[in-house]
RODO-2510 file (C-alpha; in nm, 4 decimals, decimal comma):
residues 88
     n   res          X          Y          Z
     1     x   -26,6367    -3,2979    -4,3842
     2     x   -26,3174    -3,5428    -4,3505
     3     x   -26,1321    -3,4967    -4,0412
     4     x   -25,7699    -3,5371    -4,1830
     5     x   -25,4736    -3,5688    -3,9293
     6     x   -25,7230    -3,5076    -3,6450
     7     x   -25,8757    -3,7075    -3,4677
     8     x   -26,2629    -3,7075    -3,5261
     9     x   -26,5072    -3,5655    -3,2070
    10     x   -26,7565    -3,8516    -3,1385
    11     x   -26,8544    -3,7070    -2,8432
    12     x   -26,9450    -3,3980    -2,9766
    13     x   -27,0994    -3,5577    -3,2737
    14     x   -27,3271    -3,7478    -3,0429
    15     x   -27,3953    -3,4439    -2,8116
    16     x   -27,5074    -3,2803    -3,1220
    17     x   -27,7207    -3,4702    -3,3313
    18     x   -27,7267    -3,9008    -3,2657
    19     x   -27,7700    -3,7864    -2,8729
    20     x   -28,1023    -3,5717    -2,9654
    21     x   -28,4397    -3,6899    -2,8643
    22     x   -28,5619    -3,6982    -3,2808
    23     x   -28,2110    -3,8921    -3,3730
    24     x   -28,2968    -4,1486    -3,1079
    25     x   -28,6613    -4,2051    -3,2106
    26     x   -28,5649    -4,2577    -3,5831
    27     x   -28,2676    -4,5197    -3,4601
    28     x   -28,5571    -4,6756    -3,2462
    29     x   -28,7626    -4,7205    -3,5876
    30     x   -28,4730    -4,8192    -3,8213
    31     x   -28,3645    -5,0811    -3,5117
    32     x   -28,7459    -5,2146    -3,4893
    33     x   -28,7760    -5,2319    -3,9053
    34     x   -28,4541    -5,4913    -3,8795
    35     x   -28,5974    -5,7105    -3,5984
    36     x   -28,9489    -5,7318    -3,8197
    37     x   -28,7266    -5,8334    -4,1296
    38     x   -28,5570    -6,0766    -3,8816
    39     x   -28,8711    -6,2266    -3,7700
    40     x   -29,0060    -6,2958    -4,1598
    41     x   -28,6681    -6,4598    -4,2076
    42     x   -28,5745    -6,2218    -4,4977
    43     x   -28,2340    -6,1143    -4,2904
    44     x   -28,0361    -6,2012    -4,0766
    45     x   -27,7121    -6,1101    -3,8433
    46     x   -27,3739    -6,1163    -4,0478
    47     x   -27,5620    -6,1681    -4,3775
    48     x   -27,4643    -5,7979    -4,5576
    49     x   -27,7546    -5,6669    -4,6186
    50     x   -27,9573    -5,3987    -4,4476
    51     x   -28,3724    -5,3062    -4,3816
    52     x   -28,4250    -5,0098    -4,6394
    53     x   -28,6744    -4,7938    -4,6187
    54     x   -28,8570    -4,7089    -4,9742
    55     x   -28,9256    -4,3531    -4,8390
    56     x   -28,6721    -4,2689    -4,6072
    57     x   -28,7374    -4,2007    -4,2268
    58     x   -28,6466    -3,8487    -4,2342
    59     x   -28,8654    -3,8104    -4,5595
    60     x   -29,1875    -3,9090    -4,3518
    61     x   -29,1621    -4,2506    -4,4392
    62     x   -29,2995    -4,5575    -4,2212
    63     x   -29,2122    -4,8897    -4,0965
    64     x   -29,5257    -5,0149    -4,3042
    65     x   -29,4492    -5,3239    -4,4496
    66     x   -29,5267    -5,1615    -4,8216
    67     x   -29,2284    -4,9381    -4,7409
    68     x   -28,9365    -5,1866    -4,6276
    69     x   -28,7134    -5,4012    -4,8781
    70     x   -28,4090    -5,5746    -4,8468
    71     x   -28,0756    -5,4553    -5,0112
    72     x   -27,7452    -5,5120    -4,9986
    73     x   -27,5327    -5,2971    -4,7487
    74     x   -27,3451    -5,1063    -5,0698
    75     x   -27,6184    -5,0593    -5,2445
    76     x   -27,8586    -4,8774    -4,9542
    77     x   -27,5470    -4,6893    -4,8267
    78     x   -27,4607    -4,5381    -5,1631
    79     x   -27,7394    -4,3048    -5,2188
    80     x   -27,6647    -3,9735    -5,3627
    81     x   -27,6429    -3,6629    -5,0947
    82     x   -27,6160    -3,2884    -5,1922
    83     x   -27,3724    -3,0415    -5,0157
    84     x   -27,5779    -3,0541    -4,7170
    85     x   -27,5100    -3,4250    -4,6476
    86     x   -27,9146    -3,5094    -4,7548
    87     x   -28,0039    -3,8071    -4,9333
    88     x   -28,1215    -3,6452    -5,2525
***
């Protein structure tokens, strides 16, 4: 939901759901999936592109090697979500 002429609640947001013991874990995997990529020289810092996980994280997806693959920043942050904010 937008936050129009309001300012947005970051606090909250992180109280609520990136502060939560699950939210942390999976930032802990995505985090450790980039420095691997780093380390095989397929990315690196300021380059635009981002670790993607074939089967997403919150899918039960891995940091197996058969599930990571580089993409551009647009194109692994414009996946289709339904109403409830899901990646579809």
């Amino acid at each position: 939901m937008p936050y129009v002429n309001k300012p947005r609640p970051y606090k909250k947001e992180y109280e609520q759901y990136q502060g939560t013991e699950e939210q942390k874990k999976n930032r802990a995997k995505r985090n450790a999936a980039r420095r691997e990529m780093t380390r095989k020289g397929k990315v690196r810092k300021g380059d635009g592109k981002d670790v993607d996980h074939v089967k997403p994280l919150s899918k039960g997806g891995s940091n197996g090697n058969g599930n990571l693959r580089v993409r551009s920043a647009s194109k692994n942050r414009g996946y289709k979500r339904n109403s409830k904010n899901q990646v579809v």
